[in-house]
Backbone as CSV, one residue per row, in Angstrom:
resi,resn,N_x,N_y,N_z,CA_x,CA_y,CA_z,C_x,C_y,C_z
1,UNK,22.099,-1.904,8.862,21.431,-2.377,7.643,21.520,-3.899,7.544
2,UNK,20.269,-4.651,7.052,20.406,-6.289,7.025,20.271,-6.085,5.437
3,UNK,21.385,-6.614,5.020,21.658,-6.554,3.969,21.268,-7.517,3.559
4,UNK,21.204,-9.152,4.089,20.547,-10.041,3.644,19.055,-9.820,3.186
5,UNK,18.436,-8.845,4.231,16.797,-8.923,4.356,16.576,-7.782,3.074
6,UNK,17.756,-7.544,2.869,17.109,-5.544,2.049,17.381,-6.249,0.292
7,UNK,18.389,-7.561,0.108,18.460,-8.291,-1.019,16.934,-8.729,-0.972
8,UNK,16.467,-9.672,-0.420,15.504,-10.232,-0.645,13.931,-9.164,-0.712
9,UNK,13.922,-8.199,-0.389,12.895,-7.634,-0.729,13.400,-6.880,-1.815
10,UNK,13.981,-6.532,-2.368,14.273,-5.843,-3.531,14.295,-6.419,-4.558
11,UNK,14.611,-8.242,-4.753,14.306,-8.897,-5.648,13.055,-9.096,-5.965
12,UNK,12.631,-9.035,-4.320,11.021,-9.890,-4.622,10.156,-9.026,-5.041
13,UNK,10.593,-7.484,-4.686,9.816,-6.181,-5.422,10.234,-5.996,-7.214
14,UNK,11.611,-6.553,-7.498,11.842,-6.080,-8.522,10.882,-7.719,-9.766
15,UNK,10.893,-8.469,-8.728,10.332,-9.732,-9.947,8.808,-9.848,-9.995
16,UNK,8.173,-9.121,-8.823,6.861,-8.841,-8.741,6.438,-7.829,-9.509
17,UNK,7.385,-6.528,-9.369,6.553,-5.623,-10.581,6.938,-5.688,-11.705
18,UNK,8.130,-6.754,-12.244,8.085,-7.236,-13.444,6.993,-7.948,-14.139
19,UNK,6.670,-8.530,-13.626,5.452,-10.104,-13.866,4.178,-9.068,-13.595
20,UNK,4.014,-7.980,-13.037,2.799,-7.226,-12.919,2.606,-6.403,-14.287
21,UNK,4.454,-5.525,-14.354,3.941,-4.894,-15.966,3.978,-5.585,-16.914
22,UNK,4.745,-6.875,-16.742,4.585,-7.595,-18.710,3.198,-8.075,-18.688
23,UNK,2.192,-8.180,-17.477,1.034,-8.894,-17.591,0.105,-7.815,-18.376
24,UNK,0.600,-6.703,-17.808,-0.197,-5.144,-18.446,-0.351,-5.060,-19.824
25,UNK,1.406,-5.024,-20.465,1.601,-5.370,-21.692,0.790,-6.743,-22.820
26,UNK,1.390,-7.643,-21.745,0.585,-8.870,-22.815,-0.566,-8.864,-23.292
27,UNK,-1.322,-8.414,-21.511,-3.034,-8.285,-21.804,-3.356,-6.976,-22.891
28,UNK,-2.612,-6.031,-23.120,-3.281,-4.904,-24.332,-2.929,-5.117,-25.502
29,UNK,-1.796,-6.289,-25.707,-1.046,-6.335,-26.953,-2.189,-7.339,-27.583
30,UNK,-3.146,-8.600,-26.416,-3.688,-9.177,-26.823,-5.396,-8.563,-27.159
31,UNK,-5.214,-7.876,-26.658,-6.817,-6.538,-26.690,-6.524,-5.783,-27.782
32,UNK,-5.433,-5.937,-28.602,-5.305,-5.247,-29.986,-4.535,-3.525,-29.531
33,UNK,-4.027,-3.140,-28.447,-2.706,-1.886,-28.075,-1.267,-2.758,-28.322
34,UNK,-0.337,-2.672,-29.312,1.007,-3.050,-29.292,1.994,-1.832,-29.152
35,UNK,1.427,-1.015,-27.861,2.192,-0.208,-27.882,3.240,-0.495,-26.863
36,UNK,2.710,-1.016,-25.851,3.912,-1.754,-24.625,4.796,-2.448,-25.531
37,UNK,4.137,-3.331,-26.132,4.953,-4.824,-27.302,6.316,-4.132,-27.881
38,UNK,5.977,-2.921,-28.948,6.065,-2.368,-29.584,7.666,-1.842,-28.335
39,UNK,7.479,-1.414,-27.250,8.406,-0.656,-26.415,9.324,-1.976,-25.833
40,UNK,9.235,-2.977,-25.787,9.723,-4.057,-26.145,9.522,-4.640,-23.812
41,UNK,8.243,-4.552,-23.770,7.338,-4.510,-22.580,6.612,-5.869,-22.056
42,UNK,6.756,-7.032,-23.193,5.660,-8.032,-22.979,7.247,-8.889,-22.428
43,UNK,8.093,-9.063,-21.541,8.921,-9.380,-21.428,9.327,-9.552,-19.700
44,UNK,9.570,-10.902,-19.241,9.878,-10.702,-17.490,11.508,-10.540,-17.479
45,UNK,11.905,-9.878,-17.992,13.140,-9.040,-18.317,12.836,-7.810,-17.244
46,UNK,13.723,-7.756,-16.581,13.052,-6.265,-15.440,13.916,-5.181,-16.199
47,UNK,14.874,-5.272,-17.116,15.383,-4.240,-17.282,14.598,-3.125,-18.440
48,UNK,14.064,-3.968,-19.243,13.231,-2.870,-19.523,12.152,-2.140,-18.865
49,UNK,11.702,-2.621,-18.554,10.526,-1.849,-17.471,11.146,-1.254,-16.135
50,UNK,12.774,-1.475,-15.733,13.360,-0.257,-15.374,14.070,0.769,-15.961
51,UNK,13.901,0.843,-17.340,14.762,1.385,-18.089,13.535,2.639,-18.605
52,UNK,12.379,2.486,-18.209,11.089,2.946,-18.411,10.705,3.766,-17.357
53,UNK,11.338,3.336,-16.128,10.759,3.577,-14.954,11.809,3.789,-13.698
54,UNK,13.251,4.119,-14.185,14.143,3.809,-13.366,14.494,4.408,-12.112
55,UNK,13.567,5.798,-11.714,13.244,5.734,-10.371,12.144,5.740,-9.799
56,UNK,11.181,4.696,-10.278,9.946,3.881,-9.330,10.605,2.537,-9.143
57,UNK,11.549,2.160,-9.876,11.890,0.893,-9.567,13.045,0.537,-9.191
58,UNK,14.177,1.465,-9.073,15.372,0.933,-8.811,15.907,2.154,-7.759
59,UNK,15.376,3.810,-8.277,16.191,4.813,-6.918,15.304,4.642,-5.806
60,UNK,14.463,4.728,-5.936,13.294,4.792,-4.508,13.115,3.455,-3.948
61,UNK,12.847,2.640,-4.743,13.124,0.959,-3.889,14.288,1.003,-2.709
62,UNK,15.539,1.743,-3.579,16.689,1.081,-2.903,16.419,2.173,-2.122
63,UNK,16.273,3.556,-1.882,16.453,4.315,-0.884,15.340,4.256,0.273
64,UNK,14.297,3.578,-0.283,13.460,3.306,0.897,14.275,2.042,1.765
65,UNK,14.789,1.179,0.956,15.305,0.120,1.809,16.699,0.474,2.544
66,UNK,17.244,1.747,2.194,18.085,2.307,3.215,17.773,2.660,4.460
67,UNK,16.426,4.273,4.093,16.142,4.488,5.352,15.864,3.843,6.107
68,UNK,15.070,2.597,6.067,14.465,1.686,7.031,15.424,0.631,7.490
69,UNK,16.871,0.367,6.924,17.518,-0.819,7.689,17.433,-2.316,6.637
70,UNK,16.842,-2.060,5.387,16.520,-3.333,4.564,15.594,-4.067,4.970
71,UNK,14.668,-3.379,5.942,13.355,-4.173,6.639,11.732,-4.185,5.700
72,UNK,12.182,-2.896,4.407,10.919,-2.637,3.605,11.488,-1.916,2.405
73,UNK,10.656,-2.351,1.375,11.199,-0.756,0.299,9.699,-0.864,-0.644
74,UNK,9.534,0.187,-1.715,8.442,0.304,-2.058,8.760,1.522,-3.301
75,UNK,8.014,1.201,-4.148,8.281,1.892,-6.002,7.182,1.593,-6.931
76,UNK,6.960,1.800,-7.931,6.334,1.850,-8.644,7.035,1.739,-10.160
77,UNK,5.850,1.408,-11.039,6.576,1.171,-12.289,5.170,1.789,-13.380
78,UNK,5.168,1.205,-14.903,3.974,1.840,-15.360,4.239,0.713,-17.270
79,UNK,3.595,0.781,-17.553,2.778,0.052,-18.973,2.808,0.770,-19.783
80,UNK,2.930,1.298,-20.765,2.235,2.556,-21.530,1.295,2.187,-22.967
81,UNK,0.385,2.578,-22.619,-0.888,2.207,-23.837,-1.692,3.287,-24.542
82,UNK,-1.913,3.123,-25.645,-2.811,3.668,-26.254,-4.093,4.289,-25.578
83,UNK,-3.720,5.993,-25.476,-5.177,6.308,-24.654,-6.512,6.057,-25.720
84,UNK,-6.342,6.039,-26.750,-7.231,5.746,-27.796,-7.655,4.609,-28.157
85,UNK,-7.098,3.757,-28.178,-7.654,2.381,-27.834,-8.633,2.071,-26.152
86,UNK,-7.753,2.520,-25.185,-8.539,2.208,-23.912,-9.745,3.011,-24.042
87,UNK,-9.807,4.070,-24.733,-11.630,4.426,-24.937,-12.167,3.940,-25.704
88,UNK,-11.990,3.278,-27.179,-12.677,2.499,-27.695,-13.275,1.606,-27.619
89,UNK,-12.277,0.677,-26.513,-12.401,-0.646,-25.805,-12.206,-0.862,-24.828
90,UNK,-13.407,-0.129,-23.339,-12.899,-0.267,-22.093,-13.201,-1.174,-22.065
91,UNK,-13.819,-2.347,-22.291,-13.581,-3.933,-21.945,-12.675,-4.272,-21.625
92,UNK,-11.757,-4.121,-23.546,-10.469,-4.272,-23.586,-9.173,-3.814,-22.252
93,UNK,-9.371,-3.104,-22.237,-8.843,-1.827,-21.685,-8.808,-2.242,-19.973
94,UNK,-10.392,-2.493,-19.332,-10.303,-2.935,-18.110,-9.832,-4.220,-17.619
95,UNK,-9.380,-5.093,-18.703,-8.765,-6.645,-18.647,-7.515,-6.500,-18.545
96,UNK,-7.090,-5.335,-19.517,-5.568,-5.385,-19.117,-5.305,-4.422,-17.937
97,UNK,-6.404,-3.590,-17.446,-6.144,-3.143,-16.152,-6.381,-3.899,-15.041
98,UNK,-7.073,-5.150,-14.934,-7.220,-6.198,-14.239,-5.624,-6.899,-14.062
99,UNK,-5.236,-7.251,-15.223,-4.277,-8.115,-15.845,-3.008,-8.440,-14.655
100,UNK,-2.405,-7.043,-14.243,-1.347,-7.021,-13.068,-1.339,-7.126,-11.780
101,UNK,-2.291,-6.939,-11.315,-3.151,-7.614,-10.124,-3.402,-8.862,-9.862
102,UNK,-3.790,-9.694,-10.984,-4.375,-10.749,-10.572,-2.761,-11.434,-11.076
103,UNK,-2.228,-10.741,-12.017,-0.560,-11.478,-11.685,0.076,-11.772,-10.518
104,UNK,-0.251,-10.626,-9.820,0.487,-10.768,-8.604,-0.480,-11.462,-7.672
105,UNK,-1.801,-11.721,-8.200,-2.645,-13.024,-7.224,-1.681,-14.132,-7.676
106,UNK,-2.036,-14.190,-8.702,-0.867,-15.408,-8.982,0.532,-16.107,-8.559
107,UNK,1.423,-15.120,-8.584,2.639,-15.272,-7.847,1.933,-15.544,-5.875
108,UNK,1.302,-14.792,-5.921,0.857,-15.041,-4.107,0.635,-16.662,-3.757
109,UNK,-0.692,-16.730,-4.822,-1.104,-17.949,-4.629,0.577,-19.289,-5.041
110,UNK,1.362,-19.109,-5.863,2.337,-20.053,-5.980,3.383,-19.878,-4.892
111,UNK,3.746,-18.760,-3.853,3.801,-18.699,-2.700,3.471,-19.418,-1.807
112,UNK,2.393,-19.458,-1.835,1.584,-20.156,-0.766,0.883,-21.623,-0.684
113,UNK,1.327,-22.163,-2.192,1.526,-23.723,-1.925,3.308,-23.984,-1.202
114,UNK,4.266,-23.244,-1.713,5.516,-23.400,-1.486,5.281,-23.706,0.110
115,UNK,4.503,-22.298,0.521,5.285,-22.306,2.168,4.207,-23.274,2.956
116,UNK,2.910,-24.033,2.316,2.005,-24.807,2.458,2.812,-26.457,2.806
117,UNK,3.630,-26.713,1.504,4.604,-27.759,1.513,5.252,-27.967,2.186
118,UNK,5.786,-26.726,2.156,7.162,-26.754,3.444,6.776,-27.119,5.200
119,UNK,5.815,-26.739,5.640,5.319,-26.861,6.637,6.047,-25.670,7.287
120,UNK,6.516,-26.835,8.437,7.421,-26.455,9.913,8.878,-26.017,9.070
121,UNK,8.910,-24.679,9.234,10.253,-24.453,8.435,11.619,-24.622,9.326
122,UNK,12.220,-26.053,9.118,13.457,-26.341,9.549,14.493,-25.702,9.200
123,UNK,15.760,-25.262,10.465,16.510,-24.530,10.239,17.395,-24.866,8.597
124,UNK,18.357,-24.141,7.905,18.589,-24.603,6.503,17.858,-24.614,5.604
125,UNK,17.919,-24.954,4.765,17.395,-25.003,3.259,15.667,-24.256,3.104
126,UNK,15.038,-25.182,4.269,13.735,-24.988,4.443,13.929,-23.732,5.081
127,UNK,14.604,-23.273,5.653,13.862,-22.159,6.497,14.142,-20.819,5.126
128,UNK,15.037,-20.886,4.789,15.288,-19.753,3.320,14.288,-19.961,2.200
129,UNK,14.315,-20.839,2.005,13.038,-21.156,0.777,11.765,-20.717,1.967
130,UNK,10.953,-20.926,3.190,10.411,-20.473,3.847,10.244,-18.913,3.946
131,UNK,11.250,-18.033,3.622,11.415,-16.914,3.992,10.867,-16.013,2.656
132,UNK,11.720,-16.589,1.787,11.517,-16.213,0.128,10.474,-16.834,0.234
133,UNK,9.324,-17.357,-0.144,7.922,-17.890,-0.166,7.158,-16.953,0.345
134,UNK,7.391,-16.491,1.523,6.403,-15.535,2.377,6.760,-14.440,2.111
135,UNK,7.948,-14.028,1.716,8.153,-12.195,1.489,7.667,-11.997,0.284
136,UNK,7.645,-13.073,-0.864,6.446,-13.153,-1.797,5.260,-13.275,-2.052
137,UNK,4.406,-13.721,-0.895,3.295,-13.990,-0.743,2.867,-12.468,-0.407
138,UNK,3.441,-12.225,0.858,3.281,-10.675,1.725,3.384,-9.677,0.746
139,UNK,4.060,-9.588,-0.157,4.630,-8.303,-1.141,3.322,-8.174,-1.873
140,UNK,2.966,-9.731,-2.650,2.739,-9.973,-4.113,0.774,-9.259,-3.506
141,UNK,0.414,-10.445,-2.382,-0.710,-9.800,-2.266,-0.934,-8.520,-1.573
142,UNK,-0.012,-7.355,-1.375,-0.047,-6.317,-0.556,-0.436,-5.472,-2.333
143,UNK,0.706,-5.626,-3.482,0.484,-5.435,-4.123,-1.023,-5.217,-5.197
144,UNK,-1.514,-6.684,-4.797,-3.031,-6.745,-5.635,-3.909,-5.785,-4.889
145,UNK,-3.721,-5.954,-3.562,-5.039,-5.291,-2.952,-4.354,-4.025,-2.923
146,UNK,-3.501,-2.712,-3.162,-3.050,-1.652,-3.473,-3.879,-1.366,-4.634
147,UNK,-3.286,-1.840,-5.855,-3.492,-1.214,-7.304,-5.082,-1.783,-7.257
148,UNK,-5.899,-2.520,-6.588,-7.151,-2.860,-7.523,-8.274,-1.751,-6.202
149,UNK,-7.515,-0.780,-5.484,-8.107,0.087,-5.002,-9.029,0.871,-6.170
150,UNK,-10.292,1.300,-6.203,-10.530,1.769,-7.593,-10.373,3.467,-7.781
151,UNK,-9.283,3.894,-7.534,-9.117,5.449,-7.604,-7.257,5.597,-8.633
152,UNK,-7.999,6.562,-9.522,-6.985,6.823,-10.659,-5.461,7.328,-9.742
153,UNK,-4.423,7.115,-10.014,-4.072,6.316,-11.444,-3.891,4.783,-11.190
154,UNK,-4.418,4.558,-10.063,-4.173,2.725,-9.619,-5.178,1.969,-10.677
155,UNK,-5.003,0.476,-10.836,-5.077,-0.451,-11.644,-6.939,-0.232,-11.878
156,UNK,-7.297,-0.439,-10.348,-8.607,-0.562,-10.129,-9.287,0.308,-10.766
157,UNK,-8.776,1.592,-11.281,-9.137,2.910,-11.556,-10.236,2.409,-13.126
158,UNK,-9.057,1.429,-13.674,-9.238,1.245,-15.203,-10.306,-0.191,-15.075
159,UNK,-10.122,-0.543,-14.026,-11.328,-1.436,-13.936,-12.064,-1.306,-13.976
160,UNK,-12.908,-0.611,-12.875,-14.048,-0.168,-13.039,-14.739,0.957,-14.243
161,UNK,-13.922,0.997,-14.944,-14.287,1.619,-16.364,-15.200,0.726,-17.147
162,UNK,-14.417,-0.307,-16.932,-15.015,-1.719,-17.896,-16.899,-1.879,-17.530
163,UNK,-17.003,-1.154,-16.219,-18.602,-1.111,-15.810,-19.621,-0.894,-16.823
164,UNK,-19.188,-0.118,-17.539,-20.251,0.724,-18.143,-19.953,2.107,-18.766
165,UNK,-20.945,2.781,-19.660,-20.519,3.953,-19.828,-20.635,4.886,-18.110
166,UNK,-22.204,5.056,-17.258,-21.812,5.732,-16.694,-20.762,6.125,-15.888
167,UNK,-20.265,4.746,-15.375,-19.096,4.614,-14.206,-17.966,5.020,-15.282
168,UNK,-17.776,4.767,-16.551,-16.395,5.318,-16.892,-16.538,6.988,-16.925
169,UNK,-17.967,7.622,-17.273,-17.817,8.564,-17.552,-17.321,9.581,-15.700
170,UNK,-17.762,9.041,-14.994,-17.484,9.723,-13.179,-16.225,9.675,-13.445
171,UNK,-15.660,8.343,-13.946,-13.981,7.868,-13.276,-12.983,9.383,-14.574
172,UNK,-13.780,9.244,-15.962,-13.304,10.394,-16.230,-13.387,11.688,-15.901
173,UNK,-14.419,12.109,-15.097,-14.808,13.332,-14.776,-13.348,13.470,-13.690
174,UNK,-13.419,12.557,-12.960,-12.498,12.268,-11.321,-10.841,12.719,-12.068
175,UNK,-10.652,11.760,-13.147,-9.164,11.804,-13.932,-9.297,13.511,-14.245
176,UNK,-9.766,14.107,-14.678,-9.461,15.601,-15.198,-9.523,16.770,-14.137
177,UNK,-9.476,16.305,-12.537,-9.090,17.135,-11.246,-7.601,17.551,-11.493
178,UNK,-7.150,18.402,-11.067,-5.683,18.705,-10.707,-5.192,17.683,-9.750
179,UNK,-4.188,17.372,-9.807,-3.466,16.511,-8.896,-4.048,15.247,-8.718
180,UNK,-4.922,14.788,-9.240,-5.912,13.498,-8.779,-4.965,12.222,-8.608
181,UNK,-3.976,12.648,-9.629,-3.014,10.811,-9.258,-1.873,10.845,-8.454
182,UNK,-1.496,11.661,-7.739,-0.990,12.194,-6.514,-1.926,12.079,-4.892
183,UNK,-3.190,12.615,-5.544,-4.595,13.019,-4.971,-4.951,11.162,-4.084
184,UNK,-4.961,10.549,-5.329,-5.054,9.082,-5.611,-4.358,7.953,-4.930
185,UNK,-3.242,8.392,-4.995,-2.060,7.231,-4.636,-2.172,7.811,-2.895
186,UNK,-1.910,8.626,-2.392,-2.322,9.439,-0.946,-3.399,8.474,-0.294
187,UNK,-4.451,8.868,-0.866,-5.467,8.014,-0.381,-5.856,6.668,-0.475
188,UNK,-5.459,5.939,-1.368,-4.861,5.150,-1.520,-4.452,4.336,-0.231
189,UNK,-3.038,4.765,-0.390,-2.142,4.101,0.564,-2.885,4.450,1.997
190,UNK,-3.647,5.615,2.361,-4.143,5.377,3.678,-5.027,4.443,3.937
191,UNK,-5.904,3.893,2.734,-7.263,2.811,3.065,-6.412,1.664,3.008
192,UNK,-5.317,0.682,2.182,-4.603,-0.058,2.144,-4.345,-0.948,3.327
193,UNK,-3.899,-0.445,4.605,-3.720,-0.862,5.981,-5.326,-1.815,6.168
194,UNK,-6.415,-0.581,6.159,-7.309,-1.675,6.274,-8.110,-2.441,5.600
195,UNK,-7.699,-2.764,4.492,-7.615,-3.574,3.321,-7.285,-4.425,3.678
196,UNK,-6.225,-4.326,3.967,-4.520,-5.263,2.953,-4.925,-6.441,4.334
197,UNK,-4.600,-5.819,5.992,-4.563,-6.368,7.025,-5.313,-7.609,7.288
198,UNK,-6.416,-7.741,7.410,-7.441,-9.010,7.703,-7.069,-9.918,5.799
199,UNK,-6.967,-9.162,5.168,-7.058,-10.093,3.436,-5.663,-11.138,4.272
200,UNK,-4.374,-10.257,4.464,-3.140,-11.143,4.996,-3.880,-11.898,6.113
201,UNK,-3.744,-11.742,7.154,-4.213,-12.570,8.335,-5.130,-13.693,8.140
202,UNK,-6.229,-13.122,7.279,-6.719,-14.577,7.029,-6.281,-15.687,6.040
203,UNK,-5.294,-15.359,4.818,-4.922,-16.330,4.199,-3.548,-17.111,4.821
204,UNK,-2.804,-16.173,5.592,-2.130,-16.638,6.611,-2.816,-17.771,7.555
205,UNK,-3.874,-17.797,8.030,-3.971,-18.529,9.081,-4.649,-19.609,8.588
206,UNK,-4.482,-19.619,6.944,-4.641,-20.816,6.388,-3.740,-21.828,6.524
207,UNK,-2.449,-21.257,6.612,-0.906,-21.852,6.530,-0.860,-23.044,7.827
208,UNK,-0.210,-23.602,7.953,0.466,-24.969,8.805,1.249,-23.849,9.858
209,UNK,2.357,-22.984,9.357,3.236,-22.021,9.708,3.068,-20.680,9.222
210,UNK,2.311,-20.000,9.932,2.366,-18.114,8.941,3.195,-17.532,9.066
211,UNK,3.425,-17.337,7.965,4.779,-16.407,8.104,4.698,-14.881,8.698
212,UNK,5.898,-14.598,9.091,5.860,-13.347,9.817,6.730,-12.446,8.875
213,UNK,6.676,-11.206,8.599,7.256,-10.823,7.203,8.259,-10.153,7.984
214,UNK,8.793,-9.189,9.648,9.244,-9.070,9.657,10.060,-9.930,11.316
């Protein structure tokens, strides 16, 4: 086990899907849902949103980063909103389903001036700040392009609601299958690879130095 490597992805998973769900929260509390607010959710405090979620975010993180040696780990977390509001106002509704995604564009993109700056990562100081920069970059945008897949219960799901009535009415027809967010996350994660792959590689080979995540 690299215990060094299995710290640093577990932070960088636990501060990424922090900053992903308070973005969830903020954006519905500001769309008029204070029900996250209300659960005390609009907050980059990770303990509540593991205290919500405490094995998508803290048993399965860490036990994925067992089996594998501290080389990867991977969890989930969740927002909780007003289903009655998000039909009133899928506008509303698809902004704050936008909202955690483009958080974690965010964190990517402040990544990637870091490891931009840094250049040639010299052994010391630079090469750790180098390391942390890119396992954030790698996580944060593996993350966006995951959830803005558009199949329920991922982020994208609630996005494309915001289309229109017809497209929300399919995406509801799709939500009332048996198993669909099981169904969802499955398929999902199989299109992801060729997603996720060329999106990394090419903003990588923007870099001076690309980082290599493992």
């Amino acid at each position: 086990m690299n215990w060094e490597l299995a710290f640093l992805w577990y932070a960088t998973f636990l501060v990424s899907v922090t900053v992903h769900e308070a973005a969830h929260a903020l954006f519905a509390k500001l769309g008029g849902d204070p029900t996250a607010y209300l659960g005390g959710q609009v907050t980059l405090n990770p303990i509540p949103h593991a205290q919500r979620e405490p094995f998508g975010m803290v048993l399965l993180p860490l036990l994925s980063l067992y089996l594998n040696g501290g080389r990867w780990c991977f969890g989930f977390a969740s927002t909780p909103i007003d289903p009655l509001w998000a039909y009133r106002h899928p506008g509303r509704a698809a902004v704050m389903s936008a909202a955690g995604p483009l958080a974690n564009v965010l964190l990517a993109a402040i990544a990637f001036v870091v490891l931009w700056i840094i250049g040639r990562p010299e052994p010391g100081a630079a090469e750790a700040v180098h390391r942390i920069a890119g396992t954030f970059l790698f996580l944060n945008l593996l993350l966006a392009v995951f959830n803005l897949v558009p199949l329920p219960p991922l982020d994208g799901a609630g996005v494309v609601k915001g289309f229109g009535r017809p497209v929300r009415a399919v995406m509801e027809q799709i939500e009332r299958l048996p198993y669909v967010g099981i169904a969802g996350f499955l398929l999902a994660n199989a299109m992801v690879p060729t997603l996720f792959v060329p999106i990394y590689r090419t903003v990588s080979s923007w870099l001076p130095y690309p980082y290599r995540p493992w």
